[in-house]
N, C-alpha and C positions, 0 to 999 in steps of 0.2 A: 643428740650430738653425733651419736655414728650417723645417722641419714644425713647429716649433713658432710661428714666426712667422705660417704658413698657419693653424693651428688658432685661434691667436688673431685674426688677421683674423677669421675666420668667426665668432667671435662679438663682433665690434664690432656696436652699434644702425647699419644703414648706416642707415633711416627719419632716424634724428636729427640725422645727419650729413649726409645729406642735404636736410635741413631747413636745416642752417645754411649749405651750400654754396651754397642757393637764395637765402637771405638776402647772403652773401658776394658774389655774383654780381650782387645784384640791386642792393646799395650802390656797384657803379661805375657805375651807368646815371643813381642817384640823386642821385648825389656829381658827376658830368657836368653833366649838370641844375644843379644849384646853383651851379657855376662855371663855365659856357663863356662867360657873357658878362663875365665881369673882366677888369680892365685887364691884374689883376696873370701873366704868367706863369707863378707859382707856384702861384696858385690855380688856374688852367686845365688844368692839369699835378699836380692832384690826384687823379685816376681814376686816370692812370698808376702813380701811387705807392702805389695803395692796390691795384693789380693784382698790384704786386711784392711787397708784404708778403703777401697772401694765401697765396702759395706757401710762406713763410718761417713763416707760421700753422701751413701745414699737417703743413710738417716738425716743428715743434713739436710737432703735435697728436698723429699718429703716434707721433712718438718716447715722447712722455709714455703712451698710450693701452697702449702694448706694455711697457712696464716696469710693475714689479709696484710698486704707489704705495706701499708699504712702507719702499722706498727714502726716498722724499723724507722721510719724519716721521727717517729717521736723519739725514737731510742737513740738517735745516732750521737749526740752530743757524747752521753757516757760512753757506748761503745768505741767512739775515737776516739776519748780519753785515756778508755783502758790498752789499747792498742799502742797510743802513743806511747806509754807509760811503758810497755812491752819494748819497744824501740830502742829507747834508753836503757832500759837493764840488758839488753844485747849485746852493748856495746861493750859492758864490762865483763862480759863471758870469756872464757877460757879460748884463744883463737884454732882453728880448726881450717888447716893449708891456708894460714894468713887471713881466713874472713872468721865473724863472729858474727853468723846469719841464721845459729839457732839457737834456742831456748829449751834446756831439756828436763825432761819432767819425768824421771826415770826411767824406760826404758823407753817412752816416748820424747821426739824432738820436734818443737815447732819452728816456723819461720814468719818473724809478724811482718817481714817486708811482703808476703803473701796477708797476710791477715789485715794489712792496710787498706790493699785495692778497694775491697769488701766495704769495709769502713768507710773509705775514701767516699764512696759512690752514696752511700747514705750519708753521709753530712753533707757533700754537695747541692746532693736532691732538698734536705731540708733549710738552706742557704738557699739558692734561689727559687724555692719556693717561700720562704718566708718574707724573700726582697719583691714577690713580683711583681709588685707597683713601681718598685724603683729599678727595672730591670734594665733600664738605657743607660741607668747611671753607671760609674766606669767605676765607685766603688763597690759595688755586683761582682762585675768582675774581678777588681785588683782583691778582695775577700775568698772568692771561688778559689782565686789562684795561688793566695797564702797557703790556705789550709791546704794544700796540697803539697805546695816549695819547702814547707815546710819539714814534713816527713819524709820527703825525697832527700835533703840533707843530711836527715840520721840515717836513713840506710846506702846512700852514701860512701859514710863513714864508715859501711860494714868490711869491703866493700858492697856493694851488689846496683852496679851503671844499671844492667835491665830491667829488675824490678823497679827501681827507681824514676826510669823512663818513663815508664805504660802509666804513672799516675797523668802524664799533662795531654795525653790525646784524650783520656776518659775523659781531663774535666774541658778541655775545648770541646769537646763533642756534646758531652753534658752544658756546657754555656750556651754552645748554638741554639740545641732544641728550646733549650726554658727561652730565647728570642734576644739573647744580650747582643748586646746596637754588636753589628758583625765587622765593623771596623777593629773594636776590641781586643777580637780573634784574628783576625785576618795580621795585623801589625806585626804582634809579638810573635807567631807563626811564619811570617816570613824575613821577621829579625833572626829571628832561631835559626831559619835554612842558611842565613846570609853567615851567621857568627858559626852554625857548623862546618859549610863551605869555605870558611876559612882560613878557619882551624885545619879541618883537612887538611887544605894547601899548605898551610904555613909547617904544620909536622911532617906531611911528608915528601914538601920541595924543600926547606929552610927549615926543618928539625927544629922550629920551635918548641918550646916548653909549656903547656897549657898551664894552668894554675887549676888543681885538685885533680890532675887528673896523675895517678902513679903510673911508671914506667912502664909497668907490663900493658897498662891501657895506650896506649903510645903507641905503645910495640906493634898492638895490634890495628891501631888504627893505617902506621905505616905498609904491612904485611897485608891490608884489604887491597891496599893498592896493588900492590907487587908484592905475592907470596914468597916469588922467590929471592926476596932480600935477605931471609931467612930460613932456608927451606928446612932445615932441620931443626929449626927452634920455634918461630912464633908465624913462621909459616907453615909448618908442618901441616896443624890440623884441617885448615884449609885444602892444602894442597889434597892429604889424604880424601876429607870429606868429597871435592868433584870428583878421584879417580872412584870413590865408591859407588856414588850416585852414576857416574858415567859410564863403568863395568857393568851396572845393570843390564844396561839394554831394556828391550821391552818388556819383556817378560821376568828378569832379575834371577840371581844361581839360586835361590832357594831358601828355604827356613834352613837359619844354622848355615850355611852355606857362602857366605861372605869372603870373603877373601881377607879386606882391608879391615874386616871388623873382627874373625877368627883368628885371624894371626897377628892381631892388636896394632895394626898399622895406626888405624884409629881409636885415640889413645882410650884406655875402658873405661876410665872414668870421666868422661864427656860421652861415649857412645850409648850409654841408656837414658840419657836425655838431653842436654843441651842438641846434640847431633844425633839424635834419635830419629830426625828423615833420613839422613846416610845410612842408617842399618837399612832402613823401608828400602829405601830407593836402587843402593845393593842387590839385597834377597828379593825382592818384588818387583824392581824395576819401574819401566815407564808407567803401567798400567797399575801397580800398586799405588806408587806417588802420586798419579791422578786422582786415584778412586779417595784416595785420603784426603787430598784439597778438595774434591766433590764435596765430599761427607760435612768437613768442616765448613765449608760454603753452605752448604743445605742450615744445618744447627745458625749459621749467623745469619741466614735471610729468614730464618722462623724467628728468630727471636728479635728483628726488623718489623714481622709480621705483627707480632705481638705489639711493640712500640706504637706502630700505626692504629691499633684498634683496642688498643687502654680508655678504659673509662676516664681518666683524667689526667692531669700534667705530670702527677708523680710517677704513675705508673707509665708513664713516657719517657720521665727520665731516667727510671731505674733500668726500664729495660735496653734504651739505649746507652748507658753508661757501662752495663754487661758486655754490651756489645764490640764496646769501644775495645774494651779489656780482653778480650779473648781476641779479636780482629789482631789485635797488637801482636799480641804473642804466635798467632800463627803465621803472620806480614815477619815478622823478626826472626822465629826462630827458621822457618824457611831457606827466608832471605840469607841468613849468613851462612847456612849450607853449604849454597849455592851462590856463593860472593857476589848478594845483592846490597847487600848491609854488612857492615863490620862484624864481628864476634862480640856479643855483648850478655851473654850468658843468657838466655829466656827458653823456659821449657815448653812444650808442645801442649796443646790444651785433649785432655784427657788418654795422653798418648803416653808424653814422657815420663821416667819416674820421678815422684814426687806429693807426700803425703796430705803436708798444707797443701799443695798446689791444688791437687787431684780433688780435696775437699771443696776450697775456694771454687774453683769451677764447677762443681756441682753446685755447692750452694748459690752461686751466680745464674746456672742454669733455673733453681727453684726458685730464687728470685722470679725471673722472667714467667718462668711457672704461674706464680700466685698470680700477677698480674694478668695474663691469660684467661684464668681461673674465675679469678675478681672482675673481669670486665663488664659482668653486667649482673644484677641481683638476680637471685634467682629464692 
């Protein structure tokens, strides 16, 4: 059993792993930065906590990396049960600034709208892979995309619109690959651009009222447009985030050295993650912020690589469904930095703080791993 353990070490990507170690490593220094001058205890004592989850990452990543990913499409029925089931008891949690998006287990806290993705992506994989005779059928599809509409619903409800989001590009992207007839995807894909672009218009020419969507999410989709509709309320963090990013310069003032991030222009509890490129982009500047999307480009074209050269369909889809999931969150949480996309709360993958998070993309990354790993007997 260890020689087989050795053999598959030797062929993990250590490059990529390495890559994300350098990133893992590099988010306690960042995550520092963001919070050492807060009042709060808790936030100061955020590096810590993201020190201890790393290790907790890592045993995940391993663990998942060395198992044959075969497993999880048999497992995934229970495991999205139990997740689900997670979902719903959330909601009756004690609320925590208006949302109920953890589960705490005493001194530790989970978040199963994180614990979904995961989930998500092995039941989909086990769904069209169990239709793939019936793959053109448009019931392939309208199934794929329950089990999905589904749990986006209850977390929702928490609230949490971002986590929520990232499940319908995994499972279109996840639809494509497995070959679902691409009319399927392409329709409801550019129904969705037409009903967002609408809604847009409609809230922020003729302040319509969406239906599920609360005021503050309004607020803020009005404020993408025109921050300064509210520069001091729900345009603020915006405004703050570009003067961050744009005070950089090429080079950026410095570790510690932020201006809008020390003197809490940018408000501290969004700066060690949601707007955790604003701290980068500040103290590091142009060359920081590059090297960051370099990095994160590199990790999702290896795990591309990976997809393309899977011994078979599952390990196609899993790795592409990783991919989808992490693409998101770095397309998102960028983006609304840097008013390309709204504010919709989505952390940085292995960067921002956050302990499910930080797990989840590890274990996402061991995913892709195994497959790698597994691609040919050895």
């Amino acid at each position: 059993m260890l020689q087989t353990i050795y053999r598959k070490l030797g062929r993990l990507d250590w490059i990529t792993l390495t890559i994300v170690l350098l990133l893992c490593a590099a988010s306690i220094a960042i995550i520092y930065s963001a919070t050492y001058t807060c009042d709060s205890a808790e936030f100061r004592e955020a590096f810590r906590a993201q020190m201890y989850w790393i290790p907790i990452g890592l045993v995940a990543f391993f663990f998942v990396a060395l198992t044959d990913y075969s497993i999880w499409v048999r497992a995934a029925v229970p495991i999205y049960a139990l997740v689900f089931v997670m979902l719903i008891v959330v909601l009756f949690m004690r609320p925590i600034n208006g949302a109920t998006h953890w589960l705490r287990f005493g001194p530790v806290s989970l978040q199963p709208a994180e614990l979904c993705k995961i989930s998500y992506i092995f039941l989909a994989a086990a769904i069209l892979l169990h239709r793939e005779k019936e793959m053109k059928s448009f019931w392939t599809f309208a199934l794929t995309l329950i089990v999905a509409l589904v749990p986006m619903a209850l977390i929702l409800k928490q609230p949490d619109l971002g986590s929520a989001a990232v499940l319908l590009p995994i499972s279109f992207v996840m639809m494509f690959v497995a070959g679902v007839r691409l009319r399927y995807i392409v329709v409801p894909a550019l129904l969705g651009a037409i009903i967002v672009g609408v809604a847009y218009f409609g809230v922020f020419q003729r302040n319509w009222h969406i239906p599920g969507l609360r005021e503050y999410q309004l607020n803020r989709i009005k404020t993408f447009f025109n921050p300064n509709l509210d520069p001091k309320g729900t345009g603020w963090t915006i405004n703050q985030s570009l003067l961050a990013i744009g005070s950089g310069g090429l080079v950026g003032k410095g570790w510690c050295n932020g201006t809008q991030n020390v003197l809490g222009y940018l408000p501290k509890n969004i700066a060690y993650n949601d707007f955790i490129f604003s701290v980068i982009g500040e103290e590091e500047g142009f060359v920081g912020g590059a090297s960051l999307i370099v990095l994160e480009g590199i990790i999702l074209l290896s795990c591309l690589r990976v997809a393309a050269s899977a011994r078979d369909q599952t390990g196609a889809l899993m790795a592409c469904g990783v991919t989808a999931m992490l693409f998101t969150h770095v397309f998102v949480n960028i983006g609304m930095t840097i008013q390309v996309v709204p504010i919709t709360g989505i952390p940085l993958p292995f960067i921002s703080y956050g302990g499910t998070f930080l797990v989840i993309c590890l274990t996402g990354m061991g995913l892709v791993q195994s497959v790698w790993i597994h691609r040919r007997s050895y």
